[in-house]
C-alpha positions in Angstrom: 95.0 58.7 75.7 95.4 61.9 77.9 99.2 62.7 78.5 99.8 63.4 82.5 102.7 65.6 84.3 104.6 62.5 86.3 105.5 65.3 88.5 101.9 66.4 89.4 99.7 63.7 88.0 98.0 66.7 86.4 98.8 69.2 83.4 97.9 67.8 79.7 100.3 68.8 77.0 99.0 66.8 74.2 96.1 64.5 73.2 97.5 63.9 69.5 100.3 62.1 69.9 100.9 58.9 72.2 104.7 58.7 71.7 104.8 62.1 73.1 106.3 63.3 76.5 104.8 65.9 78.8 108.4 68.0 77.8 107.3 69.6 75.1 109.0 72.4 73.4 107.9 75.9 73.3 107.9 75.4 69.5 105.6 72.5 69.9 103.1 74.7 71.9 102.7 77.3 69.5 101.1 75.0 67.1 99.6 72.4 69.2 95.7 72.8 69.2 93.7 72.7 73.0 92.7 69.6 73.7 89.4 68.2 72.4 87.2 69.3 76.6 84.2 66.2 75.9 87.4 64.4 75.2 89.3 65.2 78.2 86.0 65.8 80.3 85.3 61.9 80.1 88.9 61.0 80.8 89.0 63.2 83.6 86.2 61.3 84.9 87.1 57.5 84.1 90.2 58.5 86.3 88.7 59.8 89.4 89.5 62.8 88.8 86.5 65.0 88.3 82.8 64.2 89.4 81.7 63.9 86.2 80.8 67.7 85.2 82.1 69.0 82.2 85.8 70.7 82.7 87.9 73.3 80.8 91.6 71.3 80.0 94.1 72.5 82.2 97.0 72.9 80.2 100.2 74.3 80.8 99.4 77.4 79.2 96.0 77.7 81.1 97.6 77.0 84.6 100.7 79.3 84.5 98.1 82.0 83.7 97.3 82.0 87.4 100.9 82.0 88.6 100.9 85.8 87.4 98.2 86.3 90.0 100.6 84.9 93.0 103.8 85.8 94.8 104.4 82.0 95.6 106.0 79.4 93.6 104.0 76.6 91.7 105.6 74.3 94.5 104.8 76.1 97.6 102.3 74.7 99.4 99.0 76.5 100.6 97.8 74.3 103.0 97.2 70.4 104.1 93.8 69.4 104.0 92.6 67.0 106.3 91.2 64.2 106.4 93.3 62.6 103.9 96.3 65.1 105.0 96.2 66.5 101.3 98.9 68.6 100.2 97.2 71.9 98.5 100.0 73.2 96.5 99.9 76.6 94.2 99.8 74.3 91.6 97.3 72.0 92.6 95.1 75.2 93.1 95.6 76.8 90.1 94.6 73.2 87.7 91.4 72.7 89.9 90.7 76.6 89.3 91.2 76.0 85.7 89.4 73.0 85.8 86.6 74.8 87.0 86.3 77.8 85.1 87.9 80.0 87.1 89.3 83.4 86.0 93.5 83.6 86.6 92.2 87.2 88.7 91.1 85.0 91.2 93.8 83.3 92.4 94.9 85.3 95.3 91.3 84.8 96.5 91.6 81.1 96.0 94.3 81.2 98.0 93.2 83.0 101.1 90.1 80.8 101.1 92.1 77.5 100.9 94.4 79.2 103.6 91.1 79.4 105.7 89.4 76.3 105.2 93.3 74.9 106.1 93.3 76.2 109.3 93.0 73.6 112.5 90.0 76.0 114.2 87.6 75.6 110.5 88.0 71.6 111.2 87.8 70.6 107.9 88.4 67.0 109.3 85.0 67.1 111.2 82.9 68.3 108.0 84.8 66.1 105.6 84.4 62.9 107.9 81.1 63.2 108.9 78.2 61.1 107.3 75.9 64.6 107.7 75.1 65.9 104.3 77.4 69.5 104.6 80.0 71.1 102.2 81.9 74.1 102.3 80.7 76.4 100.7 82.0 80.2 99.7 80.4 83.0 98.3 82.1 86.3 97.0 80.4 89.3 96.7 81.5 92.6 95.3 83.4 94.1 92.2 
């Protein structure tokens, strides 16, 4: 069973054990192993909480990588996304970046573009709640 953060209802710390607590120890990281990804792919999934594409584990480790790559705190929130009003903390950001594949550089670009797509004059509201087939979409171009 994949061990979820209560606090974020995200970050894995350890498939191995089920009597143990997201509050591991340092000492427990250095020797703990990365998660098993087919493993935590299909959990993910049987959760709602991917579509179904494979995922790299976002452990603790993985995530705070990105929090080099910001002046904000994991806390602070980027934007609210509507239609669902969700909140689009520096946390939040960094796990789905992680999720995806996404190199810790990029987080100040993840930022700005969730900063964008936050704004009230990108209506995210009217693209996410129409039955059109659109997505938002961003491409980055250069060194």
């Amino acid at each position: 069973m994949v061990k979820i953060d209560k606090s974020c209802g995200c970050l894995i710390d350890d498939l191995l054990d089920d009597n143990r607590l997201c509050g591991s120890s340092e000492e427990d990281m250095k020797v703990m192993v990365d998660p098993d990804p087919e493993r935590v792919s299909l959990e993910f999934y049987e959760k709602r909480m991917t579509d179904g594409l494979p995922i790299i584990p976002p452990t603790r480790g993985r995530v705070e990588k990105f929090y080099r790559y910001t002046a904000r705190k994991p806390g602070d929130v980027i934007a609210t996304l509507p239609p669902r009003m969700g909140i689009a903390t520096v946390e939040k950001v960094a796990v789905n970046a992680v999720m995806a594949g996404c190199i810790p550089q990029m987080m100040p670009l993840l930022e700005s573009c969730i900063e964008g797509i936050g704004r009230d004059e990108f209506n995210l509201a009217g693209i996410n709640a129409t039955t059109h087939p659109v997505s938002v979409a961003v491409v980055v171009n250069g060194p």
